[in-house]
C-alpha positions in Angstrom: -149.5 -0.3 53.0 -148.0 1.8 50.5 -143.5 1.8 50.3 -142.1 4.4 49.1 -139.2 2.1 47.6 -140.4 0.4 44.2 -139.6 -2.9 43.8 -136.7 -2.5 41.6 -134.9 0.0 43.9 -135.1 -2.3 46.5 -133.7 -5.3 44.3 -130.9 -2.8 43.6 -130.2 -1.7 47.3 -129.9 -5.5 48.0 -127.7 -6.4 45.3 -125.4 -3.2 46.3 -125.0 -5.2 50.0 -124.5 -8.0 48.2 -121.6 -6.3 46.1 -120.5 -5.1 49.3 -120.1 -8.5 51.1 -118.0 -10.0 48.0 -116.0 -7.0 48.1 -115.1 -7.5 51.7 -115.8 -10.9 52.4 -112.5 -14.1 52.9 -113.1 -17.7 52.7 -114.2 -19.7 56.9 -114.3 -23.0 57.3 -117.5 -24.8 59.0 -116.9 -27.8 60.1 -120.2 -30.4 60.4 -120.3 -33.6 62.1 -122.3 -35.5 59.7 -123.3 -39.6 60.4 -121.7 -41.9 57.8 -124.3 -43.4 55.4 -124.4 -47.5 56.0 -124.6 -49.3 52.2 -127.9 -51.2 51.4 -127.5 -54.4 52.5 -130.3 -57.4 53.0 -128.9 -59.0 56.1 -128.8 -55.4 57.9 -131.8 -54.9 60.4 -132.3 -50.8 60.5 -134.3 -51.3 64.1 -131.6 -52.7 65.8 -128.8 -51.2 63.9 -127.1 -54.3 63.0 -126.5 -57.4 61.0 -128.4 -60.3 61.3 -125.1 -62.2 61.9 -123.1 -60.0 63.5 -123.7 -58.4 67.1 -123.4 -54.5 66.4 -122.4 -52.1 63.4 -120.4 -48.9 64.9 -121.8 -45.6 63.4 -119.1 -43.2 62.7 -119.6 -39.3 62.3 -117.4 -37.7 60.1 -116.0 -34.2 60.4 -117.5 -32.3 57.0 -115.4 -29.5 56.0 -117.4 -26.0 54.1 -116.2 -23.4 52.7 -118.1 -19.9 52.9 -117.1 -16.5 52.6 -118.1 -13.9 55.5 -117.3 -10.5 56.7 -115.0 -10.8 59.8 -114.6 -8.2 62.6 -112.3 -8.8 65.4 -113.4 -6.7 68.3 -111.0 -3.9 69.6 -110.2 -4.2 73.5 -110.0 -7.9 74.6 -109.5 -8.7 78.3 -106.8 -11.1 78.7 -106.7 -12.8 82.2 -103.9 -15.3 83.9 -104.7 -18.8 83.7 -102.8 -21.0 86.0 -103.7 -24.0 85.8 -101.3 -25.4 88.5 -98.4 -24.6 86.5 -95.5 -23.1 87.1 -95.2 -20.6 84.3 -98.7 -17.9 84.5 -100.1 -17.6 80.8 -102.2 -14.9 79.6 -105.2 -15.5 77.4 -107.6 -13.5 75.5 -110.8 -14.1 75.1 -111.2 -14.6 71.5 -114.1 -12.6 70.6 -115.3 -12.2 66.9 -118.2 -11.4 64.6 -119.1 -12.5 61.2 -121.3 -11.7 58.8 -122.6 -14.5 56.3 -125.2 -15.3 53.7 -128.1 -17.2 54.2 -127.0 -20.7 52.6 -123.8 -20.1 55.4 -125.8 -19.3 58.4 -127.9 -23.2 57.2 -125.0 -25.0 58.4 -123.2 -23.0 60.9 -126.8 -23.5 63.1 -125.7 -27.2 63.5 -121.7 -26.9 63.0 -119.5 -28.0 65.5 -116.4 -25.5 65.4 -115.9 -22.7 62.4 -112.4 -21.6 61.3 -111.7 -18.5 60.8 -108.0 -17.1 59.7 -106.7 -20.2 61.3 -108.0 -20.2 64.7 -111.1 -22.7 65.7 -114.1 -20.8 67.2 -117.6 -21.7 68.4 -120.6 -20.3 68.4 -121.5 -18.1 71.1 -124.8 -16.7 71.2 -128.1 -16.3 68.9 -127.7 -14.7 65.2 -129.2 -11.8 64.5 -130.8 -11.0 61.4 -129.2 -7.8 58.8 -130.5 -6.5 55.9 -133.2 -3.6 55.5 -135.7 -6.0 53.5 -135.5 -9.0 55.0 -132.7 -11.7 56.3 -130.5 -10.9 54.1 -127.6 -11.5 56.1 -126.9 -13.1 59.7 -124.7 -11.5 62.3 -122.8 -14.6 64.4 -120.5 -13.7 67.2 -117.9 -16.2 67.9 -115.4 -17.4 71.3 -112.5 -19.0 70.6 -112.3 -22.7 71.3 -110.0 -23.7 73.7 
């Protein structure tokens, strides 16, 4: 089927986006929970996840920090309802809604992050991405809740 974009113009309309994103874009933090690597060792059995002499090795996940930059949109009207708690004092909350708008290499590890940062608040994920960019995924659309 024939386009009526050439090849080049479309290379030019996604480096424009790309432009676009830099130009707009500030740094998020992902954080990954990633399982520590055990050394090589000859005594270490790998099917029972031990030692030979010793009765168990604990397996530690560490909390990986990444840095990406992403377009961030806070949305306009949040509801805020009273949480009680049992307390004595009522506290209104928001709900902590936002989007962002990330790169392909970003969108890799947010899919099996744990919590994301963004302008010092800890979110989570909240929903499917959805795929932007006129020519193919360029881009990912994530909305995010805030962690509480």
């Amino acid at each position: 089927m024939a386009s009526l974009l050439t090849d080049v113009e479309k290379t030019a309309v996604n480096s424009a986006l790309s432009d676009m994103h830099d130009t707009f874009a500030r740094d998020i933090h992902v954080y990954v929970e990633e399982a520590s690597s055990i050394p090589v060792e000859l005594n270490y059995n790998p099917l029972y996840g031990r030692r030979r002499d010793t009765s168990k090795i604990s397996s530690e996940n560490t909390l990986t920090r990444y840095t990406y930059s992403a377009r961030v949109f806070y949305k306009g009207e949040q509801g805020e309802d009273i949480i009680d708690g049992n307390a004595q004092m009522n506290l209104m909350a928001s709900e902590g809604q936002v989007r962002i708008k990330v790169k392909s290499a970003a969108y890799e590890k947010i899919k099996i992050c744990s919590r994301i940062e963004v302008d010092d608040e800890l979110y989570v994920v909240d929903g499917d991405a959805k795929v932007i960019g006129p020519f193919g995924a360029q881009f990912y659309s994530i909305s995010l809740k805030r962690e509480n």
